[in-house]
N, C-alpha and C positions, 0 to 999 in steps of 0.2 A: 052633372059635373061634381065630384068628388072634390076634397077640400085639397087636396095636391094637386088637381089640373087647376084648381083656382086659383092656389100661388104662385103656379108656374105660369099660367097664362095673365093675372095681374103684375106679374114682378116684371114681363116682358113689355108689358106695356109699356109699362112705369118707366124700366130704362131706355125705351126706344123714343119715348116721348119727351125724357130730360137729356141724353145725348146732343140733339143738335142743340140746344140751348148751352149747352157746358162749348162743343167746339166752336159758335159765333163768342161766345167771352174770352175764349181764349183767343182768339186771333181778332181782334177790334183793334190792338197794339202792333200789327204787323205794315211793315212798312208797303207803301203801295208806289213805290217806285224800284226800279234795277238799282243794284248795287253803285254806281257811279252818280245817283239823280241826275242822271240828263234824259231817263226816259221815264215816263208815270202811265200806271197800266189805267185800263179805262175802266173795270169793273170794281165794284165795293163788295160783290160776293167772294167772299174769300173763306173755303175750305183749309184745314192743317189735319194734314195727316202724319201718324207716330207709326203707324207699322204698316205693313202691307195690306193686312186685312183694312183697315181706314183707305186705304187706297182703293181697292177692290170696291167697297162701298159706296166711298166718291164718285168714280166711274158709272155705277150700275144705277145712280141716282140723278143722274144730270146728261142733258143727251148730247151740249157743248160743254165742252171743260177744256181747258189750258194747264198746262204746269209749269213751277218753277219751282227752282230749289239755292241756291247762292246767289241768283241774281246778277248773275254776272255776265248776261247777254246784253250790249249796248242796242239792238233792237227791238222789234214787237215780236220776235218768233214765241214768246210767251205769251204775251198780251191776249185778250180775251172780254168782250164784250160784255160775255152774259157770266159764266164760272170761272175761278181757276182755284185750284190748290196748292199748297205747300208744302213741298218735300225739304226744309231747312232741317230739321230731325233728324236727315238720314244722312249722319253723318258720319259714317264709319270708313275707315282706312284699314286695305288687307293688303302689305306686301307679300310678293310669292316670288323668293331670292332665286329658286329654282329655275323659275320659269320668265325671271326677270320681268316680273309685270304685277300691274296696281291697279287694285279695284279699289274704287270712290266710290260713296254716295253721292246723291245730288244735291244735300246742303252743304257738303264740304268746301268752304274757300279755298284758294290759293294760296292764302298765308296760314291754314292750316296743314295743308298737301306739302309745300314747297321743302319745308324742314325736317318732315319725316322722311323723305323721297330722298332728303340730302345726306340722313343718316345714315354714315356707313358700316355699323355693326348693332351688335345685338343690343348691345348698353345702350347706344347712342339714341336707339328707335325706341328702348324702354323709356327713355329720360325724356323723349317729344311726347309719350302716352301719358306719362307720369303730369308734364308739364300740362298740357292741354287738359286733365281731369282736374289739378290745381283752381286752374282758371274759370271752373266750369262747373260751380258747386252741386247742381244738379244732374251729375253725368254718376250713373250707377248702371252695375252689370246685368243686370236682369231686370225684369218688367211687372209693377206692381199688378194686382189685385185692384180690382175697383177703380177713382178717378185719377190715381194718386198726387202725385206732387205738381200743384196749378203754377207754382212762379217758374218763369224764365229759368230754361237753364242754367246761363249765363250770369243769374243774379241770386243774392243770400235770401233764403227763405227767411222769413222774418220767424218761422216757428220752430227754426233751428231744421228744419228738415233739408240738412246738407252735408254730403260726404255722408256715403252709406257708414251705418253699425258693422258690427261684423257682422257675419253670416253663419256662426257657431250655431249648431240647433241643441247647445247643451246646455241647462239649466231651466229650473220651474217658472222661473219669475216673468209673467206674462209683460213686463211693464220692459222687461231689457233684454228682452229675448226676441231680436229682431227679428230672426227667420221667420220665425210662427207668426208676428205679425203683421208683417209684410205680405202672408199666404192667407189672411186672414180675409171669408168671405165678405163685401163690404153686403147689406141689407136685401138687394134686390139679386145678387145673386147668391143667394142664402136662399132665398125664398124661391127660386128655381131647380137650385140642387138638393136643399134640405140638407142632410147626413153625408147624402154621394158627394165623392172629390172625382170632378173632371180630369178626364185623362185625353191627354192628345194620343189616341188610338189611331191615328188615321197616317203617325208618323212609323217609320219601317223602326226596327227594336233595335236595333244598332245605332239608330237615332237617338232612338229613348233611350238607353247605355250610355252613351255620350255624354247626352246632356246630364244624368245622376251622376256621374263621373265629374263632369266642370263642377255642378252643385259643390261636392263633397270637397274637391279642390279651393271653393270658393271659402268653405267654412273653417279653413285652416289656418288663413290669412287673417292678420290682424282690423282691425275699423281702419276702414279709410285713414284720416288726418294721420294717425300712427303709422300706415303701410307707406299711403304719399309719403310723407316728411320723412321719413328711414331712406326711402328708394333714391328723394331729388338730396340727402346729407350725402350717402356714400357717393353716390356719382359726381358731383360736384366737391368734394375732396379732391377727388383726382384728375377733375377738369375745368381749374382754374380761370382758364381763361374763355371758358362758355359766356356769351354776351348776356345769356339772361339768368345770368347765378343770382347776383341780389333780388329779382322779382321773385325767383323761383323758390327761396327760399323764405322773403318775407310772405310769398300766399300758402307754404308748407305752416308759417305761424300761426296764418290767418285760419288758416282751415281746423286749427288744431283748440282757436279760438269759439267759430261755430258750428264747428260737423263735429259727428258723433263720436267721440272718446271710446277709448279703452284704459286697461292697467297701466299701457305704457306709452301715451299721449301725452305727456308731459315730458317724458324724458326725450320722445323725438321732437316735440318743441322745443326744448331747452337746447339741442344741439343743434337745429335748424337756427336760434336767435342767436347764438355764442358762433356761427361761421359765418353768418350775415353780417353781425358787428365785428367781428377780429378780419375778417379778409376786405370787407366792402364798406367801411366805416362810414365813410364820406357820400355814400350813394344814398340818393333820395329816397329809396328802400329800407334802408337803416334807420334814417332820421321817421320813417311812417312807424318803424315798430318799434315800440318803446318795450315791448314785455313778452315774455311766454307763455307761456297758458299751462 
């Protein structure tokens, strides 16, 4: 054996043997009852799966398995003795006005569904995306490299890894130049590829098109807190009486507080905190944010 089947065949080891270790800690915090607590599943084995492929795997490793994903069944049709996994992750919403119909994941709630579905235009449905990524410091458009970001979607990384960078691939400076390090091999898959970059080959070229197409789209767009906070100041301008304008704009502050900046992350802080205090004074959203960032 040559010292490159040696890395490739140690480095596969190494991560097939530290994976399920990394997916039991991640999910040790996962509730083991349906969304209402009036039902409690009977197994402690609990799988979480982030994409298909983790799905696929789950399956092909377990010969009973059960799934669930929002919890929102008040029976056992989930429940499961020996396995089950977690589809809470997949939680994507695609309207299709055309064809007048909705596809959901299976972690998406009902009070995530209900207000997009009620949107009735194109602003309306940007400002439920806008909103729900606010709320959701760990929701970013594309998929790291290696283990990436271990906290809760839901909750602030304590290591600031919240509200993607931009996605500009321009500039030397390895330290702020997110693209590059976000694509950056993590150790064990380094030691597999070496020099070569994986290429999904096995997708039709109008695929692969597409998706360099979104990339380059992607990198145009300012950092998170900046794009959020611009998106929920101008819409909420002009719809006053949206119920969740003061939330929406004191988590546009918060986010501009701990996700990743740009050049002009202060200025859509500052106008996110100056429409929150001058329209919504009195709201317990006002009195939480004392400052801009």
């Amino acid at each position: 054996m040559d010292k490159r089947e040696f890395l490739k065949t140690s480095g596969a080891m190494f991560a097939s043997s530290f994976l399920p270790k990394l997916t039991t800690a991640q999910t040790a915090g996962e509730s083991r009852t349906n969304w209402a607590g009036n039902y409690t599943y009977s197994t402690k084995n609990l799988d979480s799966a982030n994409t298909i492929a983790d799905v696929k795997r789950t399956i092909h490793s377990h010969t009973h398995l059960k799934a669930f994903g929002a919890r929102h069944s008040f029976n056992g049709i989930a429940d499961s003795t020996e396995d089950q996994v977690s589809l809470k992750h997949f939680d994507q919403i695609e309207l299709d006005a055309k064809s007048k119909t909705v596809t959901v994941g299976s972690g998406v709630t009902y009070g995530q569904l209900a207000p997009y579905i009620d949107a009735r235009d194109k602003d309306a449905r940007k400002f439920e995306a806008v909103y729900l990524m606010l709320k959701n410091p760990g929701i970013r458009p594309f998929v790291e490299t290696g283990f990436g970001r271990l906290t809760p979607v839901a909750k602030l990384d304590q290591l600031r890894d919240n509200w993607w960078c931009s996605l500009s691939m321009q500039g030397e400076n390895y330290l702020v130049d997110y693209y590059r390090s976000r694509a950056h091999f993590s150790t064990p898959l380094a030691m597999l590829y070496g020099n070569s970059k994986p290429e999904a080959v096995f997708l039709p070229q109008a695929d692969r098109t597409a998706a360099g197409n979104e990339w380059k789209r992607l990198g145009q767009i300012p950092a998170a807190p900046t794009f959020l906070s611009e998106a929920a100041v101008s819409y909420l301008k002009a719809h006053a009486t949206e119920p969740r304008a003061a939330e929406a704009l004191a988590l546009a502050v918060r986010s501009t507080r701990y996700g990743c900046g740009d050049a002009g992350t202060s200025q859509q802080s500052q106008a996110a905190f100056r429409l929150l205090h001058s329209r919504y004074p009195n709201s317990d959203w006002a009195k939480k944010t004392k400052y801009w960032y």
